[in-house]
LOMARLUM-942543 format. One record per residue: residue in three letters; chain; z, x, y of N, C-alpha, C in turn. Coordinates in steps of 0.001 Angstrom, whole numbers. Example, Ala and Ser with C-alpha at 12.3 -4.5 7.8 and 13.67 -1.06 7.14 Angstrom:
// LOMARLUM-942543
PT   type   mol      n.c3      n.c1      n.c2     ca.c3     ca.c1     ca.c2      c.c3      c.c1      c.c2
PT    ALA     A      7800     13190     -5690      7800     12300     -4500      7800     13200     -3300
PT    SER     A      7080     12850     -2250      7140     13670     -1060      7870     12900        30
END
This chain:
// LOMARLUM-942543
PT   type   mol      n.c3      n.c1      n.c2     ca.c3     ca.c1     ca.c2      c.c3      c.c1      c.c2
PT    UNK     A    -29468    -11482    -25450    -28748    -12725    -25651    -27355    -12462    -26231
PT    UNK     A    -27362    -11504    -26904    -25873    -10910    -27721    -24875    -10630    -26695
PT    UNK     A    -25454     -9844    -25664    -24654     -9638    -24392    -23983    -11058    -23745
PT    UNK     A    -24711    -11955    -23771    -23835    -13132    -23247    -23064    -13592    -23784
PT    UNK     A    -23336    -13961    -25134    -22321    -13820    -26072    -21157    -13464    -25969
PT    UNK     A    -21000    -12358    -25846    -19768    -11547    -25758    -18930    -11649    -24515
PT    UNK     A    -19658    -11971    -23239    -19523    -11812    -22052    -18781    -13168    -20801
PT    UNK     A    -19435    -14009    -22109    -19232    -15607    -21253    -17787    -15986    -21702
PT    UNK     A    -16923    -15683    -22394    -15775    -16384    -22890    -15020    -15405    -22165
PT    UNK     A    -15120    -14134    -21843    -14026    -12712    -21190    -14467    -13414    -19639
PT    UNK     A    -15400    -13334    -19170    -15834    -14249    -17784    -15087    -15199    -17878
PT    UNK     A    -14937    -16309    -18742    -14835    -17877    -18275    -12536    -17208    -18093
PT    UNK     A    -12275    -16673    -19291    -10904    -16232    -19539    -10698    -15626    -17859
PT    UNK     A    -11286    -14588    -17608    -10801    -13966    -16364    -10501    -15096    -14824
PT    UNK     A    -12005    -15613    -14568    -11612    -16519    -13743    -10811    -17921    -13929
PT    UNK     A    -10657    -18154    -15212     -9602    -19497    -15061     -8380    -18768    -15065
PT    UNK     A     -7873    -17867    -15456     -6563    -16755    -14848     -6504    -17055    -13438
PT    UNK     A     -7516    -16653    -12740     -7516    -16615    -11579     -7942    -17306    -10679
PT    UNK     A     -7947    -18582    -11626     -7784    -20035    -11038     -5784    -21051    -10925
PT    UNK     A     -5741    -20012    -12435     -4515    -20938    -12726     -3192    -20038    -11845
PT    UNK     A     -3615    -18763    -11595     -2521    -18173    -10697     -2861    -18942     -9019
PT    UNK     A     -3998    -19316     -8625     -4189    -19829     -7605     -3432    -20905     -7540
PT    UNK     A     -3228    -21200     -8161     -3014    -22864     -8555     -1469    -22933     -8355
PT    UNK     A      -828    -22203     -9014       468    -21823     -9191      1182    -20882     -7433
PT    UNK     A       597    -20778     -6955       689    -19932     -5483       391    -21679     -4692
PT    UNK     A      -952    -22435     -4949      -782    -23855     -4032       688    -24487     -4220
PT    UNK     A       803    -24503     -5981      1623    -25298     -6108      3801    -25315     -5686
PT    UNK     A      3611    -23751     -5556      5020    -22662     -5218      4445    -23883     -3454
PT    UNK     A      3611    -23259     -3125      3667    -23304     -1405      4159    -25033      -965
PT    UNK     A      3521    -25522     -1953      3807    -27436     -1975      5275    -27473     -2251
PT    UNK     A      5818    -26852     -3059      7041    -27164     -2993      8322    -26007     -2186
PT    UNK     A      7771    -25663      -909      8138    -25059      -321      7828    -26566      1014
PT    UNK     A      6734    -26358      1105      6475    -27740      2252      7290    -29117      1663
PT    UNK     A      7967    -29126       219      8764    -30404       -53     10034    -29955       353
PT    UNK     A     10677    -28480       523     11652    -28058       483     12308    -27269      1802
PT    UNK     A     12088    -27666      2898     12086    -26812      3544     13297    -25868      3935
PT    UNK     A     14613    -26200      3595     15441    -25758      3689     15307    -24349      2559
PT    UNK     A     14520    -24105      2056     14305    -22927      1285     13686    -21442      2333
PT    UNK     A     12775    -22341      3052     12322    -21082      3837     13515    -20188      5211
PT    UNK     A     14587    -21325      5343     15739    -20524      5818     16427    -19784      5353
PT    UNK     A     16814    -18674      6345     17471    -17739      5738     18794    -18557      5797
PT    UNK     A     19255    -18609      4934     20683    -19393      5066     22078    -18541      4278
PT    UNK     A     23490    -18185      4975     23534    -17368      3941     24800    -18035      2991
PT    UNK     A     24659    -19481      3369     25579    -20318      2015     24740    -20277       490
PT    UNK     A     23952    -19547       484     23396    -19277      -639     21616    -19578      -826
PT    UNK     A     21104    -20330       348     19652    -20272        46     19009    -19242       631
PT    UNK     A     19207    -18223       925     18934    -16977      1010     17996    -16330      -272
PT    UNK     A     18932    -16452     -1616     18400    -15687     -2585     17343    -16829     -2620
PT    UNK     A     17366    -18419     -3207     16043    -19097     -3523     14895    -18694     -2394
PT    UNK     A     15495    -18832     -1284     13975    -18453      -693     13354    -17215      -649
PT    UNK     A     13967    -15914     -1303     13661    -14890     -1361     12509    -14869     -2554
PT    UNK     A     13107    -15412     -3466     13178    -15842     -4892     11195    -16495     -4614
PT    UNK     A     11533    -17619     -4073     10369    -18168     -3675      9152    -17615     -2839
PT    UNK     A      9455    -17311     -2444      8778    -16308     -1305      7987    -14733     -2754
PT    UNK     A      8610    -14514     -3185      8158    -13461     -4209      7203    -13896     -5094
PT    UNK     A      7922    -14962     -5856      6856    -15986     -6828      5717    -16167     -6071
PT    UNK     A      5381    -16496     -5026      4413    -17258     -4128      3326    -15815     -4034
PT    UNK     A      4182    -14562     -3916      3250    -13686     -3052      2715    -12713     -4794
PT    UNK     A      3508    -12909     -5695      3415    -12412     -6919      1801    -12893     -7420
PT    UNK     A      1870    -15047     -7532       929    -15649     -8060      -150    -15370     -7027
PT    UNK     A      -115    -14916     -5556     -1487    -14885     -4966     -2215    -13386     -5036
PT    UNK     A     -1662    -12181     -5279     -1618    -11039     -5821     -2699    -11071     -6703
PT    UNK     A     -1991    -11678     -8495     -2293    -11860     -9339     -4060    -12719     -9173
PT    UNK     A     -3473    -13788     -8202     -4800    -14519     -8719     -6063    -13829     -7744
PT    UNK     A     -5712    -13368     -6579     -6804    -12652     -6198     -7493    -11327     -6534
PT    UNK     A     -6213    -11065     -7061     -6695     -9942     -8288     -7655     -9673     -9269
PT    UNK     A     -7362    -11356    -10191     -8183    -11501    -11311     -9696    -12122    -10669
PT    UNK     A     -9828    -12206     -9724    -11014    -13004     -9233    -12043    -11717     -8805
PT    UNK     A    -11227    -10684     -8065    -11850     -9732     -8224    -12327     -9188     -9359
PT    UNK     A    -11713     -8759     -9765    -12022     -8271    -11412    -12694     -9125    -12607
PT    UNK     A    -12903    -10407    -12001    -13829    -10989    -12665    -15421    -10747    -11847
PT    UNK     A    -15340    -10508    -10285    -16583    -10451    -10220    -17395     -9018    -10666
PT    UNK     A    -16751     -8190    -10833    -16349     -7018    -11362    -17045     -6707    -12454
PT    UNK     A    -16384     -7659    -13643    -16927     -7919    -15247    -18568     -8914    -15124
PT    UNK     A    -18795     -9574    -13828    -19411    -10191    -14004    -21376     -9406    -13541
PT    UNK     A    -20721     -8719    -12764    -21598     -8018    -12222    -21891     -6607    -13152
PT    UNK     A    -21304     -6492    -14645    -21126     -5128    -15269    -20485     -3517    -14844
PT    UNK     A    -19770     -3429    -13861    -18721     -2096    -13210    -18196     -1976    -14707
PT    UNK     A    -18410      -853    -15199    -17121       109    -16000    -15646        47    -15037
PT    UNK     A    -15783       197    -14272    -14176       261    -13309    -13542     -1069    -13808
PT    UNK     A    -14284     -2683    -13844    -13467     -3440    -14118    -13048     -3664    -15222
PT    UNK     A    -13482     -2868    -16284    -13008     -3398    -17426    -11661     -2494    -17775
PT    UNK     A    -11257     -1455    -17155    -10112      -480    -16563     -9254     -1700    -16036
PT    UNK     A     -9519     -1928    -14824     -8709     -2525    -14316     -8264     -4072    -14442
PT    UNK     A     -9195     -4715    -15472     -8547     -6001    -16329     -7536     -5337    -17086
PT    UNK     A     -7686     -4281    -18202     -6484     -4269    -18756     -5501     -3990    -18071
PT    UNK     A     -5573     -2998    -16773     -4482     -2451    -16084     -3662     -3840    -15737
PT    UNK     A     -4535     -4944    -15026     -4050     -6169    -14327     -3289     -7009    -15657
PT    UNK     A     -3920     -7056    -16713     -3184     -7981    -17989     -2032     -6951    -18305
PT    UNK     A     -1804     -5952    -18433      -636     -5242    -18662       453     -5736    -17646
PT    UNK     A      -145     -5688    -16217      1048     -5958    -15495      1471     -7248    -15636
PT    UNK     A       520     -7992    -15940       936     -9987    -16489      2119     -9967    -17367
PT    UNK     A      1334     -9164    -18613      2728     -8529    -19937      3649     -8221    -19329
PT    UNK     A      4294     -7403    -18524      5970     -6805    -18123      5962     -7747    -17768
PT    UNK     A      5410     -8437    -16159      6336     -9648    -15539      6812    -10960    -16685
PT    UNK     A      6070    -10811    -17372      6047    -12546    -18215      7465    -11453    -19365
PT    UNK     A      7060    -10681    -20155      8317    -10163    -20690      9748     -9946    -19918
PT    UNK     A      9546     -9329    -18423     10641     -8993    -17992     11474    -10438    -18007
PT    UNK     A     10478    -11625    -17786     11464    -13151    -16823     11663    -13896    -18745
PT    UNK     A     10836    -13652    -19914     11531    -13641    -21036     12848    -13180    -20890
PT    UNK     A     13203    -11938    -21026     13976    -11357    -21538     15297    -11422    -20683
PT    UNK     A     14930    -11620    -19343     15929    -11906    -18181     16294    -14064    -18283
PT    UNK     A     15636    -14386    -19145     15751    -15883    -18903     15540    -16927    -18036
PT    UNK     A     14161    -15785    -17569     14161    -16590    -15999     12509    -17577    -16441
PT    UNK     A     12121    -17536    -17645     10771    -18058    -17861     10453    -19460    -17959
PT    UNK     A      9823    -19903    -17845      9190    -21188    -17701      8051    -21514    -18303
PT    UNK     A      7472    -22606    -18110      6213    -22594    -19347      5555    -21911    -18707
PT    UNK     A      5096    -21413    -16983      3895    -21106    -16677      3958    -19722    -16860
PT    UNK     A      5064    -18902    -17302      5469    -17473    -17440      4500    -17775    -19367
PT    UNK     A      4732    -18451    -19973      4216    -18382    -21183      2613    -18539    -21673
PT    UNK     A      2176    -19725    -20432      1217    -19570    -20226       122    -18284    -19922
PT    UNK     A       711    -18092    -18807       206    -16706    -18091       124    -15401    -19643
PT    UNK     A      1370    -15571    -20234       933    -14606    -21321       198    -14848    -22423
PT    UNK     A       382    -16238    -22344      -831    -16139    -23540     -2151    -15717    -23295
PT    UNK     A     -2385    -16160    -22003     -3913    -16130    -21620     -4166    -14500    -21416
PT    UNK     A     -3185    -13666    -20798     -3517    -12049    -21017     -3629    -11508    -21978
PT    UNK     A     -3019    -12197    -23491     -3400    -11328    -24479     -4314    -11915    -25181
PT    UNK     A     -4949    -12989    -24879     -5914    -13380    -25286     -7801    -12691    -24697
PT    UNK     A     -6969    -12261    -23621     -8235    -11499    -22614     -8197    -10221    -22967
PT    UNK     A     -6831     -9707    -22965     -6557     -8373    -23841     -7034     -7301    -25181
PT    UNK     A     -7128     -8918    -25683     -7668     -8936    -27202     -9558     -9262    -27040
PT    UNK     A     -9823     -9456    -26018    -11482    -10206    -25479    -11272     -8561    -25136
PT    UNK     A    -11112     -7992    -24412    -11597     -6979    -23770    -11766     -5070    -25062
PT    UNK     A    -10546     -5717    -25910    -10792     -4522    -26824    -11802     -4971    -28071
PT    UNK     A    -12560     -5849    -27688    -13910     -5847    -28912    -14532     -4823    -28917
PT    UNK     A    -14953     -4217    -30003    -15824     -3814    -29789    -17330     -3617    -28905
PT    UNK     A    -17872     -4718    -29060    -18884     -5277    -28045    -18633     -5260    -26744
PT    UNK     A    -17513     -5348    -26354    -17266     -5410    -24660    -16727     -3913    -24053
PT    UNK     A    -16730     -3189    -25455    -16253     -1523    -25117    -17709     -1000    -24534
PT    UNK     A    -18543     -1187    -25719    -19942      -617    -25247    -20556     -2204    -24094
PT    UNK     A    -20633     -2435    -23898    -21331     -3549    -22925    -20804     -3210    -21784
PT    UNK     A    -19393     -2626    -21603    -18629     -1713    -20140    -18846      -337    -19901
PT    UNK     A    -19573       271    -21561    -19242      1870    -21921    -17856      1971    -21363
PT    UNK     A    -16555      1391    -22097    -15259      1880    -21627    -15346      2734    -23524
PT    UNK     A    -16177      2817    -24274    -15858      3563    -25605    -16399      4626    -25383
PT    UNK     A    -16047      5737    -25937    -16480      7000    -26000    -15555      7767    -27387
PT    UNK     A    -16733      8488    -28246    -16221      9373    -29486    -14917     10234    -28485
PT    UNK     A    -14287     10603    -29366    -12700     11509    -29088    -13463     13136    -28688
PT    UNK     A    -14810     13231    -29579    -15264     14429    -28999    -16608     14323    -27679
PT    UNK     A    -16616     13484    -27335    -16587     13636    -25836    -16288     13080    -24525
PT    UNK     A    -15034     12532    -24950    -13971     12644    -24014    -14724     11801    -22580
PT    UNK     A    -13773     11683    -22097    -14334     10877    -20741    -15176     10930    -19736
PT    UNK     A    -15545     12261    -19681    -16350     12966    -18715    -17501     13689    -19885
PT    UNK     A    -18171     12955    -20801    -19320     13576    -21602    -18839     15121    -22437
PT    UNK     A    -20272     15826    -23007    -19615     17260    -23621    -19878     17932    -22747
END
């Protein structure tokens, strides 16, 4: 029962990630179908937005099919996914820092980070180290003694 515990809030965190990047890929594509002069290459200047758009769109469906994997992943117990959640929340961290720091962020850039280091912080419990076996003593190393 301890195992669920631990297990149901890093589950519920992973797939609403990878609900809310879905969401954010419908919602890019809706306002691409409101916009259509974006999907032309145009080169009085909507060139870069639709490039622009076109990236966001293929970024959030990436991301969210990503985390859906890697939730079935965590859900099914793989050691591999609990690797590759942090690998996937790290890459959340640069993009959401890079469009900080570049000024390009928005609430859903803030969003998105909160929710990775909140999964970030779910995934380095203790309990979810051994419940993945991603822990191991320093003396025997990754591959046993």
């Amino acid at each position: 029962m301890k195992r669920h515990r631990a297990r149901l809030p890093l589950l519920l965190l992973v797939f609403g990630q990878g609900a809310m990047f879905l969401t954010y890929f419908a919602l890019y594509l809706f306002n691409v179908g409101m916009r259509p002069e974006l999907m032309m290459l145009d080169p009085r200047g909507h060139l870069q937005a639709g490039l622009s758009l076109w990236f966001f769109t293929g970024t959030w469906l990436v991301l969210g099919a990503a985390s859906v994997i890697i939730g079935v992943g965590l859900r099914r117990m793989r050691p591999w996914a609990w690797t590759a959640a942090l690998i996937l929340e790290g890459a959340i961290l640069i993009l959401a820092l890079e469009a900080y720091f570049n000024r390009h962020a928005d609430p859903s850039f803030y969003a998105a980070m909160a929710v990775a280091m909140v999964i970030v912080l779910a995934l380095n419990q203790r309990e979810v180290q051994i419940l993945y076996r991603a822990h191991y003593t320093p003396l025997e190393g990754p591959f046993g003694r």
